[in-house]
N, C-alpha and C positions, 0 to 999 in steps of 0.2 A: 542480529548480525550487523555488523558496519565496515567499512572500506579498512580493508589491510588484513589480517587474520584472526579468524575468530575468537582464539588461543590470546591472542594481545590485548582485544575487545575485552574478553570476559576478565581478564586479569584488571584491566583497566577500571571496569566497572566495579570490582569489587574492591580494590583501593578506595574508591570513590564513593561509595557506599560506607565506608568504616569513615571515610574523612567526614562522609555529611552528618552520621552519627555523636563522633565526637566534638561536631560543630555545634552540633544540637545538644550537647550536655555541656558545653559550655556556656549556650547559650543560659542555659537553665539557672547551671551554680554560678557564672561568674558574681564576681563582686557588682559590678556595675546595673546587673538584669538587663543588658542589651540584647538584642535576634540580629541574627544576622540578617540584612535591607533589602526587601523580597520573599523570604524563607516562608512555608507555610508553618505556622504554631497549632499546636492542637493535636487530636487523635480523631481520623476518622470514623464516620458513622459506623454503625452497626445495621445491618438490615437495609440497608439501601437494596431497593428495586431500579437494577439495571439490566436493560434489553438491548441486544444486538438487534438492528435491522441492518442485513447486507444486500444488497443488488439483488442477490439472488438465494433462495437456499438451494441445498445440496449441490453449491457451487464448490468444488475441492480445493480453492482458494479460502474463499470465505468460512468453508467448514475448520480448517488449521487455522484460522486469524479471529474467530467466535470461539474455539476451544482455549486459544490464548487467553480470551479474555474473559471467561468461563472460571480459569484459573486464577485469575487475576479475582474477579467478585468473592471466590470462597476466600484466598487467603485474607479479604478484609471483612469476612464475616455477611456478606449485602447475597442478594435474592438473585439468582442469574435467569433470562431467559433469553430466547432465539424465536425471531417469527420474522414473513417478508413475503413476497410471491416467488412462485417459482420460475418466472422469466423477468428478465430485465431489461421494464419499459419506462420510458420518464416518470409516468404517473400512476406506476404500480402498487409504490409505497405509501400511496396516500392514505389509503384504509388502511394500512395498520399501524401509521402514525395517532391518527386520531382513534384507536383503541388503545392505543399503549397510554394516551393522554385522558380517555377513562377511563383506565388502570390504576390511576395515580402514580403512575411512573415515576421515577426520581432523575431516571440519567437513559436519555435514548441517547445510543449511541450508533451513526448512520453512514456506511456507505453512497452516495446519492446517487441515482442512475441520470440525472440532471440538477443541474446545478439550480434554477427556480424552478422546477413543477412541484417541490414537496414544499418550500420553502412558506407558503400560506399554513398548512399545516405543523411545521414545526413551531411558528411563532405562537400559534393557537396552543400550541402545546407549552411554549416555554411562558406562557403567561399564568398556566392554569400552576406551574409552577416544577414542571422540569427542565433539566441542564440537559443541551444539547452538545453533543461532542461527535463531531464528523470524522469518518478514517479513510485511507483510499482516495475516497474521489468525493469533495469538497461540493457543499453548496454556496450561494452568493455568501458572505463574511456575516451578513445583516443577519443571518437566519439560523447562525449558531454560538455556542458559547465558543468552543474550543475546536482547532480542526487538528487534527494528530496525523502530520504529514510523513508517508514512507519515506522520502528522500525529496532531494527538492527535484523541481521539472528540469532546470537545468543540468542536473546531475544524470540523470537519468536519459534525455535527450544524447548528451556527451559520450552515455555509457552504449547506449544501444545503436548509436552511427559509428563508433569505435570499434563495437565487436564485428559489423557487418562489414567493414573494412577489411580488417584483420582475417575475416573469413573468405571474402572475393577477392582481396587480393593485388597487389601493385597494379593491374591491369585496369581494376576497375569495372563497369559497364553496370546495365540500369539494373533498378531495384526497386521495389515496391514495398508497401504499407500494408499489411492486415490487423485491423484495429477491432477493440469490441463492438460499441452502441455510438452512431453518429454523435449523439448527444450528451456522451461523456466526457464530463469534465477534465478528468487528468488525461484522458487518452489524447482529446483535443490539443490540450496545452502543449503535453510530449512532441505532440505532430510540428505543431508549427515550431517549437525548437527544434524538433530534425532538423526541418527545414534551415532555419537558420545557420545551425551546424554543417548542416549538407553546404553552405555557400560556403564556408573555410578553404584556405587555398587547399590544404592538406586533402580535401577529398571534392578534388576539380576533378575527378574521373567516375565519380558515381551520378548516377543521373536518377533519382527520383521518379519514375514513370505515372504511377497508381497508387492510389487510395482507398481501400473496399474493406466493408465491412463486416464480419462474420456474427454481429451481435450476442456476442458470447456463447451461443451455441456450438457446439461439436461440427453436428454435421452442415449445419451451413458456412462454418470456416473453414471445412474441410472440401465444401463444393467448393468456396471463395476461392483458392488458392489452386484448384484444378483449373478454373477458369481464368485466375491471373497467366498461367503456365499458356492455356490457350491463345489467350489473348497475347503475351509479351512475350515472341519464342525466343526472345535473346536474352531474357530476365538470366540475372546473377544472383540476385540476393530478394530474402526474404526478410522485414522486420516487422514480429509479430505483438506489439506489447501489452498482451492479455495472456492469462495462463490460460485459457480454455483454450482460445486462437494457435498459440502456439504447438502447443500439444496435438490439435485437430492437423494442422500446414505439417509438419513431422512426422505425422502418422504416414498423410498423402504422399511427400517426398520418400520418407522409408521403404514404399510398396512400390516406385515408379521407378521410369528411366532419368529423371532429373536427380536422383539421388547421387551427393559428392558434385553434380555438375551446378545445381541450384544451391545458394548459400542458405542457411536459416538462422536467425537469433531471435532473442525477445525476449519477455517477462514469463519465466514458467516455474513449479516449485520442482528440486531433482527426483523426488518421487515419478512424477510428471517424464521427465527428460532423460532419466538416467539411462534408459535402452537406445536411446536416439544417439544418444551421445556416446556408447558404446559402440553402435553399430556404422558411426559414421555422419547417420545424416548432418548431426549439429555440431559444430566444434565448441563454442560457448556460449552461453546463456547468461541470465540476472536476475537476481531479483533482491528482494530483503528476505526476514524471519517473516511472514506474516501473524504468527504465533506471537511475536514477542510484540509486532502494530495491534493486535488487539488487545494484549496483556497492558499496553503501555495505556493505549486508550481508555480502557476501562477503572485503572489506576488515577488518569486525569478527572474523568466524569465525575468517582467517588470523592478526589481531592475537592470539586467543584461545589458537589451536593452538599459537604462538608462544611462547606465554608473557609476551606485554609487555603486557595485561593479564587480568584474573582477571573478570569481568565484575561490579566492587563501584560502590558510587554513587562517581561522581568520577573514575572512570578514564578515563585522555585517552588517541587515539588517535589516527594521520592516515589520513584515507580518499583517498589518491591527490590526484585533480584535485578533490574536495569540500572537502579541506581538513581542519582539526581538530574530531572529536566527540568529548562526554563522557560518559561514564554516568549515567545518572540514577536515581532512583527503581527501585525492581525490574527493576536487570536493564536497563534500559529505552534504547533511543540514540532521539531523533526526527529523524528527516531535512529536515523543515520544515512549512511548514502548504499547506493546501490550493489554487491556483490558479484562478482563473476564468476559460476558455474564450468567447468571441464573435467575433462579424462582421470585430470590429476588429483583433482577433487570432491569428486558429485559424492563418492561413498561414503564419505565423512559426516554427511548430512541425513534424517529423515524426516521428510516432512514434503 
């Protein structure tokens, strides 16, 4: 999924996918035996052992963005699995980093519930000699190969003080945060560019009140957001940027007397939102494919184990059905920007 319509997107990507092909057969036959400067050469492994670790399992996030990349491991022929705890604490993943590293793993591939507490163990692991590839929510740069960013923070910041504008309304008045795990990396990021964003003259009428946490759980973001209500009885608006969070805060407005009077937005998948947004509570939402962030990532990790590239700025790839990505900046692939969810649209999607 990427900014503007999906219908344009995929059209796009499949021109671009035929252009990288007949780059690559040029590359081959030309007269000269030049590559194009970047481009990975080669055919990837066969067999490659690649494991999702997400934050959490039987997360309905992470189970669509492991399934992407599930699909991604057969079509290049490599070993797929899925292991992680089933809550998401800084330093949950650390046992089964250092299993998948006496696996002989070749490509873990890591949502991080903090950005250093695995970071010890990943490096233990990339010495013994697997490619680390981060998706979601990033560890320090030091302590992976590749990080395979949904959108940037900026973007995403921009997107979710927009929609809760849009939703509260030229009047404005205060708003609050319901976020996952204190200690999440992207959630953190997102926050303090609200912030930021929140200072633009354009939104001098929202006032930022609270910050709390539902730690990706259902029902403690669903108490969280009962007790924001308590606590802030003139709140407008709710910004949730967790699909658990959001989903839980929508459930609670859905059932109460703040419904249509409380704003909600944030990161949810339309599986997730589609009744909310039927029924009124939510006017729009965001997110990416998750689906296509672990197809993509899983695509980078096999490129990496490969050898066709090194993960340096500039390195070109192809990720299957997405097409061709390059490296960027530390480390960095982005899969695209963030998507808006409504009335007019949710049915068009399942996932």
């Amino acid at each position: 999924m990427r900014a503007g319509t999906k219908r344009v997107r995929l059209v796009a990507m499949a021109a671009l996918t035929v252009l990288t092909f007949a780059t690559a057969a040029c590359a081959e036959d030309g007269a000269d035996g030049t590559t194009t400067p970047g481009a990975s050469t080669g055919t990837m492994k066969s067999g490659l052992k690649i494991a999702f670790l997400p934050k959490q399992v039987n997360n309905p996030y992470f189970t669509t963005s492991d399934n992407g990349g599930k699909a991604a491991v057969e079509e290049i022929k490599g070993n797929y699995s899925e292991t992680g705890p089933s809550e998401a604490s800084p330093s949950a993943q650390v046992s089964y980093i250092n299993t998948l590293s006496q696996q002989s793993t070749d490509v873990i591939v890591v949502s991080a519930n903090d950005k250093d507490a695995i970071c010890g163990a990943l490096n233990e692991a990339r010495q013994a000699g697997a490619k680390v590839v981060t998706f979601d929510s990033d560890t320090n740069p030091t302590c992976r190969d590749l990080f395979i960013n949904q959108a940037t923070a900026e973007g995403i910041a921009a997107n979710q003080v927009k929609l809760i504008s849009e939703a509260v309304g030229a009047d404005g008045g205060e708003i609050a945060i319901l976020s996952a795990t204190a200690n999440a990396t992207n959630q953190n990021a997102w926050i303090e560019l609200m912030k930021t964003e929140l200072a633009k003259p354009e939104y001098a009428k929202l006032k930022l009140v609270d910050t709390v946490y539902g730690d990706d759980q259902d029902q403690k973001s669903f108490t969280e957001t009962q007790a924001l209500l308590a606590k802030h009885p003139n709140l407008k608006g709710i910004i949730s940027p967790t699909t658990v969070g959001v989903a839980a805060a929508a459930r609670y407005l859905s059932g109460s007397t703040y419904k249509g009077k409380v704003q909600l937005t944030g990161l949810g998948t339309p599986n997730q939102m589609r009744a909310f947004v039927k029924d009124g509570t939510v006017k729009a939402f965001a997110l990416w494919n998750p689906a296509d962030l672990g197809y993509l990532a899983a695509y980078a990790g096999g490129a990496l184990a490969s050898g066709l590239i090194t993960g340096k700025e500039g390195d070109k790839f192809t990720a299957g059905k997405l097409g061709e990505y390059t490296v960027g900046k530390d480390a960095t692939v982005l899969l695209g920007d963030p998507f808006s969810f409504n009335a007019s649209n949710v049915d068009q999607f399942n996932f």
